[in-house]
N, C-alpha and C positions, 0 to 999 in steps of 0.2 A: 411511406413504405420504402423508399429509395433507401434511408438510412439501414436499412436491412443490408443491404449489399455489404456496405463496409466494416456494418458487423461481423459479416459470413467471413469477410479476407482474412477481415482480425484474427477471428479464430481458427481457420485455417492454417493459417500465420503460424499462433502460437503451437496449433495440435506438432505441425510437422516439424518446426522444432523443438517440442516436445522429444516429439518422439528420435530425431537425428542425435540428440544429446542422450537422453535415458539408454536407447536402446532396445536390449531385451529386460531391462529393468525396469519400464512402463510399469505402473501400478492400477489397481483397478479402473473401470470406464467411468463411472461416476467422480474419481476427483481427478483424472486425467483434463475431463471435460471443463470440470470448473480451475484446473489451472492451466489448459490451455487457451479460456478467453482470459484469465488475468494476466498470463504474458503478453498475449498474442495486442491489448489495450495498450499495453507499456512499448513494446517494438514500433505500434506506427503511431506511436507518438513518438519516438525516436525516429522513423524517417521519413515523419513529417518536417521535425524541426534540417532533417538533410536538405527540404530545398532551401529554406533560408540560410541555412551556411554556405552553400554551394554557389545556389543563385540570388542571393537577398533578398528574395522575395517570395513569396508563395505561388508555385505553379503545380495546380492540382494534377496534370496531366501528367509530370515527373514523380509527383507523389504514389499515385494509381499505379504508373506504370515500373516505380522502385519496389512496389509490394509483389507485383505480380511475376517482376525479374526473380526475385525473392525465394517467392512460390516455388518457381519453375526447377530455381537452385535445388531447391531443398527436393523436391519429388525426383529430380535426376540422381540426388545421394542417396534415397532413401530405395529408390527402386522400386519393382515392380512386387519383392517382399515386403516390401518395408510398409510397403499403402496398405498391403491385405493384411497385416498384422492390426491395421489400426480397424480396415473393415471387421475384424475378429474380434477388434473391442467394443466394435458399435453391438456386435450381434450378444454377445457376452451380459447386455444391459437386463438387468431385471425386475420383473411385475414391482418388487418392494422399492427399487430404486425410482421407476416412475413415479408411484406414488409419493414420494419426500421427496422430489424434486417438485411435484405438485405442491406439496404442504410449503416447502420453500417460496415457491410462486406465489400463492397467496400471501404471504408475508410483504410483498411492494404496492398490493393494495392501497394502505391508507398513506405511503410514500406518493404511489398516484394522482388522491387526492389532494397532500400537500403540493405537490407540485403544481398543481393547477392551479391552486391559492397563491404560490410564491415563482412564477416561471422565471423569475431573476433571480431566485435564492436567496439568501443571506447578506451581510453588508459585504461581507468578505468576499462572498462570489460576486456579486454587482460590481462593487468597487475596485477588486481585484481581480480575480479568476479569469470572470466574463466580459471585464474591459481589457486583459491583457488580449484575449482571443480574439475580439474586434480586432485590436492592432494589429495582430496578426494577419485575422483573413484581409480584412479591409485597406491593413496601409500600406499594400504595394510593398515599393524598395525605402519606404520612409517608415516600415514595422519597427525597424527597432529606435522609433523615437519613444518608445511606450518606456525607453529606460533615462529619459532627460530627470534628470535632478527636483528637475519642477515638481514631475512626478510625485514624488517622494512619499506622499503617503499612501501611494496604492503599492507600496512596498517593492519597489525597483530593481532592490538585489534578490530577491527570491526567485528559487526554479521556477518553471512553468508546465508542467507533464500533461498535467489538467486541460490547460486550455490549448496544448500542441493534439489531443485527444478528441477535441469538440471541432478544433478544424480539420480533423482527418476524417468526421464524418460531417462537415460542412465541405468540403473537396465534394463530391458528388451533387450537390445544390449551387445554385448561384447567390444565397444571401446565407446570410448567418443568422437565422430562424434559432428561437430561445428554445422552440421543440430540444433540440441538441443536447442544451446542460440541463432540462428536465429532465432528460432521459436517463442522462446519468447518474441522477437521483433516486430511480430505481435500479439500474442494473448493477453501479458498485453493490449498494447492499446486498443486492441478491446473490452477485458472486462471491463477496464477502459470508453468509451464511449459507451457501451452498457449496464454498470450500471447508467451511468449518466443519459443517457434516460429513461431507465423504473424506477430511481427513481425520476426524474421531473412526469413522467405521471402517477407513482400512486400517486404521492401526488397534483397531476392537472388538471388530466383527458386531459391534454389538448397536441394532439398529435404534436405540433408545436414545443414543446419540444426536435424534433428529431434535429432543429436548433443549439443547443448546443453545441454536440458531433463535431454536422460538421463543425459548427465555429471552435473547438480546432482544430482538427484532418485534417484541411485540410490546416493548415499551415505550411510550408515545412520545418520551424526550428524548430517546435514540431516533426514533422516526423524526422528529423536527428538525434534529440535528445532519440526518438522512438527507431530506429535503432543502437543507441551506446549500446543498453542491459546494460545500469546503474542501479544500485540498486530503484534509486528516481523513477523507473516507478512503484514499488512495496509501494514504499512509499503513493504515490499521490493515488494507484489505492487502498488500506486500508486504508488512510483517507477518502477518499470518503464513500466506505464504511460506517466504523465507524458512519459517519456525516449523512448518510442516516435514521442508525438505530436510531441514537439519535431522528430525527426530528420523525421518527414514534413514539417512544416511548413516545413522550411526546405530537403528536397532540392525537393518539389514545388513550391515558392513561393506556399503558399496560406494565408492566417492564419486560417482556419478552423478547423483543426487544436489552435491555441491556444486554442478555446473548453474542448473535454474536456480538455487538458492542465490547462487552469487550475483544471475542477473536480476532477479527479485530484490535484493538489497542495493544493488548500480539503480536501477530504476526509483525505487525509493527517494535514494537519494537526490533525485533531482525534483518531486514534488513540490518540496516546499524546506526550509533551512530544520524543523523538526525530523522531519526526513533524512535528512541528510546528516546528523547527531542521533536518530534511530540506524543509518545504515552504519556509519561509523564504530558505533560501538558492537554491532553484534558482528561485525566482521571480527572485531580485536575479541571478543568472549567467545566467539565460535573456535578461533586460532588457538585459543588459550586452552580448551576444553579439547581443542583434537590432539596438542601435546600433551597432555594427561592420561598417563598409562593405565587409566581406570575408567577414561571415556571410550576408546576405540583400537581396533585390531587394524584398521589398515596403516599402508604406507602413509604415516604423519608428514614425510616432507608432501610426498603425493597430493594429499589430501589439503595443504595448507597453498599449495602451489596452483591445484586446481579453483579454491575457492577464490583466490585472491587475482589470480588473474580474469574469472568470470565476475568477478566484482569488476573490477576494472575496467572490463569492458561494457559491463551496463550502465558505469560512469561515466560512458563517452558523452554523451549531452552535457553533465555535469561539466564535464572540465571543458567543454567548450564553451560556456556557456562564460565559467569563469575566468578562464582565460582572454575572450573575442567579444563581452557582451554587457558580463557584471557591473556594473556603477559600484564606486568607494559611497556609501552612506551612510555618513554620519548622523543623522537625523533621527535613525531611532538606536542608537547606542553609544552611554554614558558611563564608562565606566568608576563606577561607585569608591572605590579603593581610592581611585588620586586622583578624585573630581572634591574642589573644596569647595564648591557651589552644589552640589549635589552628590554627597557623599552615602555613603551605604552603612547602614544601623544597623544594630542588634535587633529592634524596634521592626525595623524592615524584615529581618528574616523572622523575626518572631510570627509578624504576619502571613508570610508565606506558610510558614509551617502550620499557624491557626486554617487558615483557608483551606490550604493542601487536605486537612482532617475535615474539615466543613464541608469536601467538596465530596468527599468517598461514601460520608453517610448521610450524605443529601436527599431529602425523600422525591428528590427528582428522579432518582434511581430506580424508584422501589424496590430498595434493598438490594442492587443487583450486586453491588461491590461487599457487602454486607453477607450474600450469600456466597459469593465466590470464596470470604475467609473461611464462610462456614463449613465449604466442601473440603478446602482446602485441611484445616484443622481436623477435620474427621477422619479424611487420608493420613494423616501425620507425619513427621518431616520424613524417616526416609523415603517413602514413594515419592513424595513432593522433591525431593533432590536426589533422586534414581540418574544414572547415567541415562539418557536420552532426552531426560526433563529439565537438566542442571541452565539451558541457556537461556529458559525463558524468565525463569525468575533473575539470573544474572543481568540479563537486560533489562528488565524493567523496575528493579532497584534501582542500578547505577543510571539509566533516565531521569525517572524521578528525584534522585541528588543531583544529576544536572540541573535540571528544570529550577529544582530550587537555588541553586547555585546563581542562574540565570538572574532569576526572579531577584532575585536579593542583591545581586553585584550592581546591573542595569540599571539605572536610577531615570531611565531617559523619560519616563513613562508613573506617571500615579502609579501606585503599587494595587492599591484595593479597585480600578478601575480597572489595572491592566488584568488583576487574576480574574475579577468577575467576566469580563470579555473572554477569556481563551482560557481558560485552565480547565473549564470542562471540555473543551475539544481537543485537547493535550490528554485527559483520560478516557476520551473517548476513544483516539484512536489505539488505545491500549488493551479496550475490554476482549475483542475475537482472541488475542494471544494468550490474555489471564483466562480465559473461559476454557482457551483449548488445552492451557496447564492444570487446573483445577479437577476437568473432568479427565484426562489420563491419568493425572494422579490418583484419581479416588477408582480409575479401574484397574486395580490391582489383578 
């Protein structure tokens, strides 16, 4: 029950600056709510990772009491209107709303039960995630040995958002109990489908919308994948995000909108190096799509000034991280082109691109990606590339020609070994953003 507490800052955290950014441009309580704990997740794990840069070590008392400085900021900006506007959101909450938040709850059920079976997760969280976090809470001023070279294969140059997330709700305990990255195993999904919903129904009004969530989330190889506590559920759950804010910002024509998109995509970025080639790119396709005098009515310099700089700044983990901490590692990348011991084939990419189609209509899906063309093609292309829809299909083409790009250049790694491993959690963390394209598309 203690873990509750750090829950509650979190999202306190995130509501008030929520609300200090938006303004009067708050949008309804139910997806205020689920994007104010997805931020509110992503900020103390960013001033978690502030004692270690500060003081090189973890001292949970500076951690608590940076959130709580924090707090106090934000409720002195926000004033004595600014708190009862948000009381006005709590009261605004309705009978149908409870219920789909309910129908959503149920959905971490059988996550529950995986977690129970797997309370170490996946190889990736065991060997990564949840051993970078030990080092964290556990190794003193000697945490960042967790990036020695030796290291190497629990992946030494990749961010860490995840495990700065599990020690900001082990700051309140004196061990690092696996309870922590269980829990996470249910609550990303959950706010992952309980943003999906309340951002279909505020931009549709239309409460059928609840269908969505419970098409992803009720299929047992997204649940497994739920339960392995991988970084890609942080990925998938701030693009979505991100993808939300954009579409508001440009049906409503308000560049405010672009403030959390921006730190949604900063924070992304520091998950995991997927992350951080998802924030990249939808920063440079969002820019692209706000100069485009057929995407949007406001001030374009404004609006490109605003996103880039709130990107920026929810890259500050990132570029400290890169700057003060990253290891050079060599160890998993070869590059194919003028490596003449492990040079890069046709053969090679051919594979990729067999697999990449192997992998979409895999009946591990049940037909999820199968049905998403389906909606898609029934919408037909113009709805599907309507201004406010154009950035999610832009982004997840030019991904997926990364990805294969990747796959095919890198030679450091078996190819049929390396896709089988990770290329369904490279689509996986892509499906909330094709879901949430699919179905605006097809409500015309």
């Amino acid at each position: 029950m203690i873990y509750i507490i750090p829950g509650l800052i979190s999202f306190t955290l995130g509501l008030l600056t929520l609300k200090a950014v938006l303004k009067d441009k708050v949008p309804g309580p139910l997806l205020v709510f689920f994007l104010s704990a997805t931020l509110g997740l992503g900020l103390s794990g960013f001033f978690t990772l502030t004692s270690f840069f500060l003081l090189n070590r973890l001292n949970p008392a500076f951690v608590i009491l940076l959130h709580l400085a924090v707090l106090t900021g934000l409720g002195v900006v926000l004033g004595k209107s600014g708190l009862q506007d948000i009381l006005s959101l709590v009261r605004a909450i309705r009978l149908k709303d409870i219920l789909a938040l309910g129908a959503i709850t149920a959905l971490i059920i059988p996550m529950l039960i995986f977690s129970r079976l797997y309370p170490n997760g996946g190889w990736d969280a065991w060997g990564f995630w949840n051993t970078k976090a030990r080092f964290l809470f556990l190794g003193g001023s000697a945490w960042s040995h967790m990036f020695d070279p030796a290291l190497w294969r629990v992946q030494t140059s990749y961010p860490f958002l995840l495990p700065l997330i599990n020690v900001w709700f082990w700051c309140f305990s004196s061990t690092a109990t696996y309870a922590v990255p269980a829990a996470m195993t249910c609550i990303i999904p959950w706010l992952t489908a309980g943003l999906l919903y309340s951002g279909l129904r505020e931009l549709t009004q239309n409460p059928w919308m609840i269908l969505a969530p419970l098409w992803i989330f009720t299929n047992m190889f997204i649940v497994q994948l739920s339960a392995s506590q991988y970084s890609d559920l942080l990925v998938g759950l701030f693009l979505l995000a991100a993808m939300i804010m954009f579409i508001l910002f440009q049906t409503r024509k308000a560049s405010r909108f672009l403030l959390p998109m921006g730190f949604f995509l900063g924070l992304m970025a520091f998950t995991k190096v997927d992350g951080t080639a998802l924030g990249g790119l939808t920063l440079a396709c969002a820019c692209g799509l706000i100069i485009s005098p057929k995407d949007t009515h406001v001030s374009r310099r404004r609006a490109i000034a605003v996103l880039t700089a709130s990107t920026a700044l929810g890259a500050l983990p990132l570029v400290i991280f890169i700057t003060r901490y990253a290891p050079a590692n060599n160890h998993i990348f070869i590059n194919g082109l003028t490596s003449q011991e492990h040079p890069a084939t046709c053969a090679r990419l051919a594979t990729v691109l067999v697999m990449l189609l192997r992998e979409i209509v895999s009946f591990k899906w049940n037909g999820l990606w199968i049905g998403i063309g389906a909606i898609l093609a029934c919408a037909g292309i113009r709805p599907c590339l309507r201004p406010g829809l154009r950035l999610i299909p832009a982004v997840l083409s030019l991904y997926l020609i990364l990805c294969t790009a990747t796959y095919a250049i890198n030679t450091a790694y078996d190819i049929t070994w390396w896709l089988d491993s990770s290329l369904n959690r490279i689509v996986f963390a892509l499906i909330p953003a094709a879901m949430l394209w699919a179905f605006l598309a097809h409500e015309k």
